[in-house]
N, C-alpha and C positions, 0 to 999 in steps of 0.2 A: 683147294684140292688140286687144282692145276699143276701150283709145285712140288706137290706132296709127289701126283705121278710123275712129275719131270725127274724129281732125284731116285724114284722106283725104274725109268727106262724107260719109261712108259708112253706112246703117243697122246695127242688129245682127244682121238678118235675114240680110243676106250675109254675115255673119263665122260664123252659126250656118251655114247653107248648105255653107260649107267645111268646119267641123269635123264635120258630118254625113257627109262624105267618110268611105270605108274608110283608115282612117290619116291621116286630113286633121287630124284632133286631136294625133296624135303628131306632124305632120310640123313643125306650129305652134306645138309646146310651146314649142321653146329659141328664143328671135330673142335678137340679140346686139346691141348697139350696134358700127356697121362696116358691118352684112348691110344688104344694099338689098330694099326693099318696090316691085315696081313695079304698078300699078295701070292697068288700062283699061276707062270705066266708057263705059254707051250714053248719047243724049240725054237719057235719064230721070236719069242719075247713079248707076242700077244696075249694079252689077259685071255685067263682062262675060270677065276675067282678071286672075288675079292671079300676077306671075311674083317668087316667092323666091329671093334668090341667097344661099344657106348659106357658101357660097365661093366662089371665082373659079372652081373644078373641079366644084361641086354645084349645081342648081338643081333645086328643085319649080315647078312650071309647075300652076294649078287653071284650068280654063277650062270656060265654058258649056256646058251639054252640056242643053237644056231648060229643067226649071225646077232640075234639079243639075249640080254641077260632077265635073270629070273631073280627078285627079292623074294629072300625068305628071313623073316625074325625069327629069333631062337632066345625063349626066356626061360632062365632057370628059375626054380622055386627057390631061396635061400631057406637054412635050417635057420629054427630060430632057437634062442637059450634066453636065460634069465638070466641077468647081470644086477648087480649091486652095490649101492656103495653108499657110505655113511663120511657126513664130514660134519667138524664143529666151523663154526665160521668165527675167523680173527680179524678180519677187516671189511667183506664184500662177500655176496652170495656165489659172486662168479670165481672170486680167488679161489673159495674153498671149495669147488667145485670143481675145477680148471687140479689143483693139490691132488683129488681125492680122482681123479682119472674118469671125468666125468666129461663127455663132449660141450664144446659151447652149444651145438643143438638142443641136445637135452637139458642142459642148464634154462636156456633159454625158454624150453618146451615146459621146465618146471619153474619157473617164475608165469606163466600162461597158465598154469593148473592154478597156482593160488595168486593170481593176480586180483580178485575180488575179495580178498580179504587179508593180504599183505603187500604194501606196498614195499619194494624191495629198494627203493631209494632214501627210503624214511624209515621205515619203521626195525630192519637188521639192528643186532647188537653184538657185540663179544661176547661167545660161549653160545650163540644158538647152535643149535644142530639140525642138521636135517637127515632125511634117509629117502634111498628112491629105490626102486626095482622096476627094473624096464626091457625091454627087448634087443636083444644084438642079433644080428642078420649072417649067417657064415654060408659062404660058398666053396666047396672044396678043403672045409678045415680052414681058411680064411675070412678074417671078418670084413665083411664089405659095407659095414654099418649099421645103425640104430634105427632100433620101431619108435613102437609108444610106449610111454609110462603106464606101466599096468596099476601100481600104487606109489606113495608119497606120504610122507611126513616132515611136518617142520613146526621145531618147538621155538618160538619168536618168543624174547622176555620172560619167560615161565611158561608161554599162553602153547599148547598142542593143536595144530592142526593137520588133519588124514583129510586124505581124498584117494578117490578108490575109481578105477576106471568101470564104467559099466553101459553097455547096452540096451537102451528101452526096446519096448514091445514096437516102436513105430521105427525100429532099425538107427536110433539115433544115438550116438556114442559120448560120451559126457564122463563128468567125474565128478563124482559123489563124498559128503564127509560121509561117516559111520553108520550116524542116522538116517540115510537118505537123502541128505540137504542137497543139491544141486552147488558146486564149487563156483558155477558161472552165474554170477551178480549183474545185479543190471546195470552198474557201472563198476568201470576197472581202476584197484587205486591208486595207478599211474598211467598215464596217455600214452608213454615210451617205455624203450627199453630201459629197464632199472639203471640208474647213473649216479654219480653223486647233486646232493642236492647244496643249492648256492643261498636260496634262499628260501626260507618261509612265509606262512603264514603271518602277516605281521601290520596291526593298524598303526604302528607306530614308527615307520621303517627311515629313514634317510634317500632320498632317490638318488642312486650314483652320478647321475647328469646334471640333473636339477638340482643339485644341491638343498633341495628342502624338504623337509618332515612331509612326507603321500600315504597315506594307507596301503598298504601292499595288500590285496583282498585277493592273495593266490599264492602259488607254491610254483618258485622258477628251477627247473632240472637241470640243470649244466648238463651240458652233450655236445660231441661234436658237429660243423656243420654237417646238413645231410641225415642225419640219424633219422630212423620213420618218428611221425607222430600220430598217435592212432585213437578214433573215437572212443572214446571211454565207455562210450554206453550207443547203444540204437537211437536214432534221430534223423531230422531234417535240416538241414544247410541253412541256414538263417542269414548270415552271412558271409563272406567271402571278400575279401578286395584287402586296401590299402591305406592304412592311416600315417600322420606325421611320428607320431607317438606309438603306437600298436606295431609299423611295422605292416607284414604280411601279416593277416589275422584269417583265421576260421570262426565265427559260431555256429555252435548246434544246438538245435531245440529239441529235446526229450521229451517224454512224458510226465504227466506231473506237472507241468509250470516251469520243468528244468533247463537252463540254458546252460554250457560250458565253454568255454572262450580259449582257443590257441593263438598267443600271440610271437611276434619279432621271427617269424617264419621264412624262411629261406625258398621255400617254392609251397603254393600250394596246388593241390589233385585234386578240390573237390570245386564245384561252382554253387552259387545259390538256389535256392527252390532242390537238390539232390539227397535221395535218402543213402543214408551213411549207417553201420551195420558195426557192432562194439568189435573193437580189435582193425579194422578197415583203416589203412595208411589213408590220411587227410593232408599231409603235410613234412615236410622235413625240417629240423632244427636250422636254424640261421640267427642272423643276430643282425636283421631290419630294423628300424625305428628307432627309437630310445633305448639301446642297449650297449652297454659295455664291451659285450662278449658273445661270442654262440650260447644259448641257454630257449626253453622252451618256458613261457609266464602261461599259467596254466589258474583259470578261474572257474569257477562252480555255483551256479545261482539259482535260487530257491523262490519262486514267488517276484524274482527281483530283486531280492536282496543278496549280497555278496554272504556265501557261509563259507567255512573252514573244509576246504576236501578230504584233508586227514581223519574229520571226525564227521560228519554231519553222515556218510556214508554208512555210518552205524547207525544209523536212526534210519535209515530205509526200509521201506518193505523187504523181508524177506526172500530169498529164491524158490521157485517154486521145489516142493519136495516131492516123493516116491511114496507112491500109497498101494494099499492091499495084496493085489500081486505080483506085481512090482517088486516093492520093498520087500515081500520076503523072497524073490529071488537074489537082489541083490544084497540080502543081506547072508544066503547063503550060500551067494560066490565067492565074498568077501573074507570069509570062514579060516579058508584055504592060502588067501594070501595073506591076514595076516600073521597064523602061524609061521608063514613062509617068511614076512620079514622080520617079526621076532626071532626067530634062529638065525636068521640071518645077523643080525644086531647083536647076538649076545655073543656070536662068532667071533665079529667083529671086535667087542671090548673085551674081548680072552685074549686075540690075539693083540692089542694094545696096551693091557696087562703085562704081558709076556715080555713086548717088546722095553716093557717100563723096567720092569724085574730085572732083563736082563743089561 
């Protein structure tokens, strides 16, 4: 801020004036390249206001008030709309998302909606679709950015799945399939952000290092270093530390008998004896120990025995669902939306008809 005022005229006595302000220091700590400085100085060249725009929706306002300045924030309400979009996927959920003028937040926000029952580094094919309807934020006729996914759909393999945003009776915000299922599983069917996968599931596998036939009792993500990694499910830290082989490693102990194991870890955030919460960053991708490459070796243990993360996840208990009146509220908020993305959808392949035709 010091230079900011040097190239505005400005002494350091008014820079010091405003961080003298109650929270006038903290309000000044983060400026970003983007955020506008606006300045109104008297005949002398003395500050007389300084109005900060943090965002298009946030502004601190310091103004004259004597020989001190006054903070005032000023928040705008943004208009909100519905926005939409449909895309078929040709290689990646994010290509055809990133194609179909979809943000990577929301991309990302919509792999989080059905992260419990698609994993999006495995299980994508050529010709799924998917469809989202979600909120865009406009200030002044300008868009200043995206809410939440109010509904979702995505057809994997043949297989439909919806999820529908909804509000319980205890103020708590989730998303729903049609029936009231709860979208959030008690484990998630990848640890990270969706990426491609290097290796699977495989007792018969080659070890790149070791040159010999190892059982691979897990599913390795290829990701760059640093990528989060994140506990798949609610648990306790079991352990934490450092093997010859392993790398930086995580275990967590779930419920059930469940163990899952993060291994060749680049840093980890969590310590032993710590409870950990599904989606909670544990670690970043690295490629410690026995590994080739950056890649995240991801295991899943049942009793103690090594099983298959891709499938044994469908053998789980259920999520819990929406009962009596509940469910019929949410099933007559849902009513609404999705006639809303059906018209939206059949819009959509009129106008791709169209554009075939012509």
């Amino acid at each position: 801020m010091s230079l900011v005022f040097a190239r505005a005229g400005l002494n350091g006595s008014d820079l010091q004036a405003l961080l003298d302000v109650k929270k006038g220091a903290e309000a000044l700590r983060d400026v970003y390249p983007g955020q506008t400085l606006r300045f109104t100085m008297d005949e002398n060249h003395r500050l007389l206001e300084l109005r900060f725009a943090k965002s298009p929706v946030e502004t601190t306002l310091f103004r004259k008030d004597g020989e001190s300045f006054q903070m005032i924030s000023e928040l705008k309400d943004p208009e909100i709309r519905h926005a939409f979009r449909h895309a078929v996927v040709q290689s990646s959920l994010f290509d055809a998302g990133i194609q179909a003028g979809v943000s990577h937040r929301t991309i990302l926000e919509l792999a989080n909606v059905f992260g419990g029952v698609i994993d999006f580094a495995l299980d994508p094919r050529k010709g799924d679709v998917f469809s989202v309807l979600y909120e865009e934020r406009y200030v002044d006729g300008e868009k200043v950015g995206e809410g939440e996914i109010i509904a979702a759909e995505y057809v994997n393999d043949g297989h439909r799945y919806s999820a529908y945003r909804f509000e319980d009776t205890s103020g708590r915000t989730g998303y729903f399939s049609s029936d009231g299922v709860s979208m959030r599983k008690a484990f998630l069917r990848a640890p990270l952000d969706f990426t491609r996968v290097t290796s699977s599931f495989n007792m018969r596998r080659m070890h790149p290092i070791a040159r010999v036939v190892r059982p691979h009792r897990g599913v390795d993500y290829g990701a760059p270093t640093g990528t989060p990694v994140y506990a798949s499910g609610d648990g306790l830290v079991l352990e934490s530390g450092y093997g010859r082989g392993n790398g930086n490693f995580v275990f967590v102990r779930h419920e059930g008998n469940i163990v899952t194991r993060y291994l060749h870890l680049h840093k980890r955030l969590v310590r032993k004896g710590q409870r950990v919460s599904q989606g909670q960053t544990i670690g970043t991708v690295g490629a410690t120990g026995l590994a080739t490459g950056p890649h995240l070796h991801y295991e899943f243990l049942v009793d103690g025995t090594h099983r298959n993360p891709s499938s044994i996840l469908d053998r789980l208990p259920r999520a819990r669902s929406l009962s009596g009146k509940e469910l019929a509220a949410f099933k007559a908020g849902i009513a609404g939306v999705d006639a809303q993305l059906s018209q939206f959808t059949k819009a959509w392949e009129v106008a791709v008809a169209s554009n075939e035709d012509g």
